[in-house]
C-alpha positions in Angstrom: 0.0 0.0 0.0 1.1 3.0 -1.0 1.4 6.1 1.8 1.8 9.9 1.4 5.8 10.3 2.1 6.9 7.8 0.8 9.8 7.7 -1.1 10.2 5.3 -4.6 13.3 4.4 -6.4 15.2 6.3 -3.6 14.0 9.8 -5.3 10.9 10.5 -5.8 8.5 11.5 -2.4 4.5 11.3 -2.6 2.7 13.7 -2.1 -0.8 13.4 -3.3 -2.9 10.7 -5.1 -4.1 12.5 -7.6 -6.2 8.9 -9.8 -6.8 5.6 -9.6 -8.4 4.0 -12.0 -7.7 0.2 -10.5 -5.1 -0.5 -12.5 -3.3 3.0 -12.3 -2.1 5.2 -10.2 -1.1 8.9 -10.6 0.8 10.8 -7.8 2.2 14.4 -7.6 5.7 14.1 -5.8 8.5 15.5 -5.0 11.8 15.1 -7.0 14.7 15.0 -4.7 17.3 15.0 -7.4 16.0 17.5 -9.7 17.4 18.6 -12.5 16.3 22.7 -11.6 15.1 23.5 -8.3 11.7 24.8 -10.7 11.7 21.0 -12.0 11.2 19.4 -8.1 7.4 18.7 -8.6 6.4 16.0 -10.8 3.9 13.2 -11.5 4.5 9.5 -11.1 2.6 6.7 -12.5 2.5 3.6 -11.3 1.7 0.3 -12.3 1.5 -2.9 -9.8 1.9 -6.3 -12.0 -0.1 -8.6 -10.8 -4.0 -9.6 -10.1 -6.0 -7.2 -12.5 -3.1 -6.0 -13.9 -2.9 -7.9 -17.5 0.3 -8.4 -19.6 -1.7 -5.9 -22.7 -1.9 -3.5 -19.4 2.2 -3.6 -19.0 3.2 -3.7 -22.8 0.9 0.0 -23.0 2.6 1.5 -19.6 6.2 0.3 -21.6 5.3 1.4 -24.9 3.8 5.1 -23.1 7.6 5.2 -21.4 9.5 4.6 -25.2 7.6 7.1 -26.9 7.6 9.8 -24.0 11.4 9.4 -23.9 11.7 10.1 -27.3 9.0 13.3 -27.9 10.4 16.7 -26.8 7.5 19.2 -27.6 6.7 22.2 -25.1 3.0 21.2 -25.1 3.6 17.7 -24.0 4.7 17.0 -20.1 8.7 16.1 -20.9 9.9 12.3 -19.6 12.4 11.9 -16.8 12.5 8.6 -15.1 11.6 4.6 -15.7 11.7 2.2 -13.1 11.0 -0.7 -11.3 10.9 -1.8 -7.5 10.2 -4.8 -6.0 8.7 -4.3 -2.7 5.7 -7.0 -1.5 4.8 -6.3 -5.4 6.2 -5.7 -8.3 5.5 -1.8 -9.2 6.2 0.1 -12.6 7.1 3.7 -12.8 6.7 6.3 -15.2 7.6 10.3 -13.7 6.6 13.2 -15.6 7.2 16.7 -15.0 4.5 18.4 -13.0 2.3 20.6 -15.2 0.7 22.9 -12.9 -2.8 23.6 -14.1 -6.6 22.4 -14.8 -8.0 20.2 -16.8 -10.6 20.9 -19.0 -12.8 18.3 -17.6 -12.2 19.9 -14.1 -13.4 23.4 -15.4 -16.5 21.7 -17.2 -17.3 19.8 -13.2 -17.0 23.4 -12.3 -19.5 24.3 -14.6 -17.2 26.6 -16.7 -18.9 27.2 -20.1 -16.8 27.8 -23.1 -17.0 30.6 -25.7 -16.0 29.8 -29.3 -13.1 31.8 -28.6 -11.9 29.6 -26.2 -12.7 26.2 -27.7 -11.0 27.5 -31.1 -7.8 28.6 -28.9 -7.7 25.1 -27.5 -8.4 23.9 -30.9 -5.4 25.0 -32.5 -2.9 24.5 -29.8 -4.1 20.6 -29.4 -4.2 20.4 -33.6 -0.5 21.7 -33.5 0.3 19.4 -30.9 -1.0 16.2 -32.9 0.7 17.3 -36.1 4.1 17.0 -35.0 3.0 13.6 -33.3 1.4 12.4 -36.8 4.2 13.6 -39.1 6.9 11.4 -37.0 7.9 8.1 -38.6 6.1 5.9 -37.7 3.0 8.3 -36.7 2.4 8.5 -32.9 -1.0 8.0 -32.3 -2.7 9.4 -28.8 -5.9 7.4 -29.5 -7.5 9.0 -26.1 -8.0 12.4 -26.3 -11.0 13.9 -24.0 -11.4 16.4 -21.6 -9.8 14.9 -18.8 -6.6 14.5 -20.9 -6.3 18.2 -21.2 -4.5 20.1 -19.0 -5.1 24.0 -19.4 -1.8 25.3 -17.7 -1.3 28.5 -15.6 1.1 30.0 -18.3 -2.5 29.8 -20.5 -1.7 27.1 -23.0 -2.9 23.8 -23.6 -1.2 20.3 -23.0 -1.8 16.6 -24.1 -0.9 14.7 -21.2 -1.4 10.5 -20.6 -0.2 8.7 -23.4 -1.5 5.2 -21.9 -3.5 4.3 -24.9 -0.6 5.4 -27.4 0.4 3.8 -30.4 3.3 4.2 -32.8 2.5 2.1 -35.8 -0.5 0.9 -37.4 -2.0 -2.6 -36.1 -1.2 -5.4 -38.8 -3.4 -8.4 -39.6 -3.7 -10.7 -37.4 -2.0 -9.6 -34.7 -4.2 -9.2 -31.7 -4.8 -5.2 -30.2 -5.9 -4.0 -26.6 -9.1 -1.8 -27.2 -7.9 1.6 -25.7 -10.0 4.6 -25.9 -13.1 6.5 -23.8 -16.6 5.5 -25.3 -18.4 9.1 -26.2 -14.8 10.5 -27.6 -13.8 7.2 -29.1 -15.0 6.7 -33.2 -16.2 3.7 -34.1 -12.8 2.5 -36.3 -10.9 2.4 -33.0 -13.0 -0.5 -31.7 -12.0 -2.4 -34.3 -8.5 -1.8 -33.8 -7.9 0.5 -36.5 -6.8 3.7 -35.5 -5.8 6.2 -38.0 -4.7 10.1 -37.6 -8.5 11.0 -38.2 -9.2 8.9 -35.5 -7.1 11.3 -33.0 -9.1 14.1 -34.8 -12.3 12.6 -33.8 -11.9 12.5 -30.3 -10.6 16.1 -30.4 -14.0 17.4 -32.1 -16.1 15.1 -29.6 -14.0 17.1 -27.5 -14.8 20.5 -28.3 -18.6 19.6 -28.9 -18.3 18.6 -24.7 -16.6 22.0 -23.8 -19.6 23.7 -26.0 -22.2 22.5 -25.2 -21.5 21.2 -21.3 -23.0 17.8 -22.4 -20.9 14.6 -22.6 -20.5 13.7 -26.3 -22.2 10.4 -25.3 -24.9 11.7 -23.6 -25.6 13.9 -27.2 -28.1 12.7 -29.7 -27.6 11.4 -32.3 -28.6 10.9 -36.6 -26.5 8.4 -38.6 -23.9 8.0 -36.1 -23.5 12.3 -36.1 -23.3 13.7 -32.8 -26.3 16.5 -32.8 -25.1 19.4 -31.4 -25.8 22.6 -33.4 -28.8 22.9 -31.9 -27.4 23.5 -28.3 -24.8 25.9 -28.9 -24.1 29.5 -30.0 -21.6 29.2 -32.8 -20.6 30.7 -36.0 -21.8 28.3 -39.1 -18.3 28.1 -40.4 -17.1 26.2 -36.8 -20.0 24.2 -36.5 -19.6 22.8 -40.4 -15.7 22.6 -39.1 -16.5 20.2 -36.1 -19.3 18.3 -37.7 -16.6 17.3 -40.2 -13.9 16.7 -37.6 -16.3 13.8 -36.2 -17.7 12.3 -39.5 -18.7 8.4 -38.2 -16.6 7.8 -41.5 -12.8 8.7 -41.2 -12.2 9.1 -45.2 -14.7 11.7 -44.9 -12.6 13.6 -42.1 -9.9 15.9 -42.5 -7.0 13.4 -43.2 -4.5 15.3 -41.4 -4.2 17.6 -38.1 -2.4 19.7 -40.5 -5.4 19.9 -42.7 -7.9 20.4 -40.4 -5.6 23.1 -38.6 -5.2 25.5 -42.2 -8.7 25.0 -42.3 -9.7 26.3 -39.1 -7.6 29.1 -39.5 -8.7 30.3 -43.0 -12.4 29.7 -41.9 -13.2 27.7 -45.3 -13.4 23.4 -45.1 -12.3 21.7 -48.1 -15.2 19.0 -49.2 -13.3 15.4 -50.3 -14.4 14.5 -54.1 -17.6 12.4 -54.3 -19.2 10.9 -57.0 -22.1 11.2 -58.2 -24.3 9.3 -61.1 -20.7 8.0 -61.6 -19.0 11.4 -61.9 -16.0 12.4 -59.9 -17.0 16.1 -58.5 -13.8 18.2 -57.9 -13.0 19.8 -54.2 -14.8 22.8 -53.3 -13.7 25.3 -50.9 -16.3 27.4 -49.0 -15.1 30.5 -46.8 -16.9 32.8 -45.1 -16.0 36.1 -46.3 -18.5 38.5 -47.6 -21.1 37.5 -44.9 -21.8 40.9 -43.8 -19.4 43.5 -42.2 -22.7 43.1 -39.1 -22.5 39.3 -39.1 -21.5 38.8 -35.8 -21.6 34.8 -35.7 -19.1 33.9 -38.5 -15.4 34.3 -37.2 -12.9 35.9 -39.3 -9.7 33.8 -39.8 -7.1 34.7 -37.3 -4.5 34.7 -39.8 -5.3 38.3 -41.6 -6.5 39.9 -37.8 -4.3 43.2 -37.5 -3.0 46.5 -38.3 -3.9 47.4 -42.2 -1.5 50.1 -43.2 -3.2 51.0 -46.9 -6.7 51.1 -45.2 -5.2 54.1 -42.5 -2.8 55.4 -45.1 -4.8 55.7 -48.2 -8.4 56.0 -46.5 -10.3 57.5 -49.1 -9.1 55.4 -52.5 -9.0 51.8 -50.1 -12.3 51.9 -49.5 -13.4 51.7 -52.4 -11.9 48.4 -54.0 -12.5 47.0 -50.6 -16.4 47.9 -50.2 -16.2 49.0 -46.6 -18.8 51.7 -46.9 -18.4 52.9 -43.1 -15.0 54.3 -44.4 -16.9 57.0 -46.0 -16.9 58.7 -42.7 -13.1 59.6 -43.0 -14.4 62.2 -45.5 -15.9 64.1 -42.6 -13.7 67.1 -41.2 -14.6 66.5 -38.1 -14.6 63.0 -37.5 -11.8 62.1 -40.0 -8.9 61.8 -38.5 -10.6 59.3 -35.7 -12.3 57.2 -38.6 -8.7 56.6 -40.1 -7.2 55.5 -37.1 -10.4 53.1 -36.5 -9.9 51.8 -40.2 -6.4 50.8 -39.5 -7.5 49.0 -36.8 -10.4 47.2 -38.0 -10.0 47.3 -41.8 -8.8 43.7 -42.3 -12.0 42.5 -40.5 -14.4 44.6 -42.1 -13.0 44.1 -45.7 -13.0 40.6 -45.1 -17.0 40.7 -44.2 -17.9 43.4 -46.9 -16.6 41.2 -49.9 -16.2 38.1 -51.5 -12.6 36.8 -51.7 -11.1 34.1 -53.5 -8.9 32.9 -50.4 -6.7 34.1 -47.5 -4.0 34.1 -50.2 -6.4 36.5 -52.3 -7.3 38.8 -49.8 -3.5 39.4 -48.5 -2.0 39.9 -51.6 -4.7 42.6 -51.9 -4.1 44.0 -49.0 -0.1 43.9 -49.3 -0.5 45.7 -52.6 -2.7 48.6 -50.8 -0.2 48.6 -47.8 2.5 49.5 -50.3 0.6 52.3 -52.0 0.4 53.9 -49.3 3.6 54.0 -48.0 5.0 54.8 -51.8 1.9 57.6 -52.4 -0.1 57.9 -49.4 2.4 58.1 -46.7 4.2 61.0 -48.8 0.9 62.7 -49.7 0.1 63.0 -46.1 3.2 64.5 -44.9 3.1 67.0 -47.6 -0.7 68.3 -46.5 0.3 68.1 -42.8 3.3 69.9 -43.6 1.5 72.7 -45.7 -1.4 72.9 -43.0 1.2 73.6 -40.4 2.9 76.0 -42.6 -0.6 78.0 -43.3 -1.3 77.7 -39.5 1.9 79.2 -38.4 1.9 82.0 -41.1 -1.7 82.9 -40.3 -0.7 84.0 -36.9 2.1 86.0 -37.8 
């Protein structure tokens, strides 16, 4: 029996139990060799062979020490020890460094609910984490991604943490497979033993339907195998298409990649996978959400063209024009002007990306880039020279 104090492998102190899932158990310690004094907290997992404890339960706790010792990413807790005692029993060790945070499924017992915002901050940082785990060769797959998993840390970022269900190749015939995996974030293929990448992409949008809606993904409706959750949440269209096709009960009708799924999140279109129909291959198709109305305040605008626009506050009253932003009209008020420029600066990108249509990301900031330098070629020049002949006039008027 394991006691609070107690010291493992001559090095590492218990503090607190912090799970135990019968087979498992996770304890925050103390590290009496550290590394760094900031490094002296860290988590220990341990596994007692014996009596429940199967020999498919040892070869994952093994296989979740290989890969960990191997993966250095910021996002994922790093590895520092492996061991065995024999003491009564025979325990197996895995310590981690100490992530000091929340996890998401702790804010959701809190009853935390989670904007769009959040859920598409997570999003990316968890997407960014799986596509360095998925381009590896072989892929690393997590193949247990829920809320519990995800630790939101105090320096505000997001971390993938228990890689007890990991894989790092793709099951062959015949061999047998351990069914890993939480029913709700689980798709259907990994019950069969054949998890791909989508598969880890699956999980992730059951995931973020969860944080949305408050509801357990298994405890959701739903049609055809599709989780129903539109219906409960306040979202833009674009995000809601975006998750419904992260958890497609299909995987070839998934994004393929975390990469994929990531560029699509950020330019706000989704890429639809060639179907056929009456025997005819129809191409891709790309749908974005610009032009949806510079009021529209439920469709997101890609994070990627959010900032400063330096033709829009440079070259006010020719920018926008090409850009449809009618608003800007005010900056041909005297009195109200100056203010109106400054504002277009700020918010131009967003509203130019909600008052037109625009081929892609690509289109819109080549268009923008071309405007930017205008106006520091013409615009930037043609203001200096008014403000310069204005202070002139000023100065001789009161001599």
């Amino acid at each position: 029996m394991l006691q609070v104090e107690q010291i493992l492998h001559s090095r590492y102190q218990l503090q607190r139990q912090l799970g135990n899932n019968g087979v498992r158990q996770t304890w925050l310690a103390t590290d009496l060799q550290p590394s760094a004094p900031e490094n002296s907290q860290v988590i220990v997992k341990l596994l007692a062979f014996g009596g429940n404890v199967q020999w498919d339960d040892l070869k994952l706790f093994e296989r979740e020490a290989q890969i960990l010792q191997h993966l250095n990413h910021p996002r994922i807790p790093q590895y520092i020890d492996y061991f065995c005692i024999d003491d009564h029993a025979l325990w197996f060790g895995l310590v981690q460094k100490y992530i000091p945070g929340e996890s998401l499924k702790e804010r959701l017992a809190q009853r935390q609910r989670f904007t769009e915002k959040q859920v598409r901050k997570i999003a990316v940082e968890v997407l960014k984490i799986l596509t360095m785990l998925h381009e590896l060769n072989p892929a690393v797959l997590h193949r247990d991604i829920k809320p519990s998993n995800l630790i939101w840390g105090e320096d505000n970022h997001i971390y993938l943490v228990d890689f007890g269900a990991v894989q790092d190749k793709a099951a062959k015939e015949g061999v047998t497979f351990t069914i890993v995996g939480t029913y709700g974030y689980a798709p259907m293929e990994q019950y069969g033993g054949r998890s791909v990448p989508a598969s880890d992409l699956y999980a992730l949008g059951a995931s973020l339907i969860h944080l949305l809606t408050g509801t357990p993904p298994a405890e959701l409706p739903q049609c055809d195998l599709r989780i129903q959750f539109a219906d409960r949440v306040s979202i833009s269209p674009s995000f809601a298409n975006w998750l419904e096709k992260l958890t497609q009960p299909a995987p070839e009708k998934r994004f393929m990649t975390a990469r994929q799924a990531l560029e699509s999140l950020k330019s706000g279109s989704i890429v639809h996978q060639s179907e056929k129909k009456n025997g005819v291959t129809l191409a891709h198709q790309t749908r974005n959400n610009s032009g949806c109305g510079i009021n529209n305040t439920k469709e997101q605008v890609p994070d990627e063209i959010l900032g400063w626009n330096w033709g829009a506050f440079l070259m006010p009253w020719l920018w926008l024009w090409s850009n449809k932003v009618w608003i800007g009209l005010l900056c041909f008020f005297p009195s109200i002007g100056w203010i109106m420029t400054i504002i277009l600066g700020a918010k131009a990108n967003e509203w130019a990306w909600k008052s037109r249509r625009w081929r892609s990301i690509q289109h819109f900031k080549e268009h923008q880039r071309g405007w930017a330098i205008a106006g520091v070629l013409i615009g930037a020049p043609f203001s200096i020279i008014l403000w310069t002949a204005a202070i002139v006039f000023l100065i001789t008027s009161f001599l």
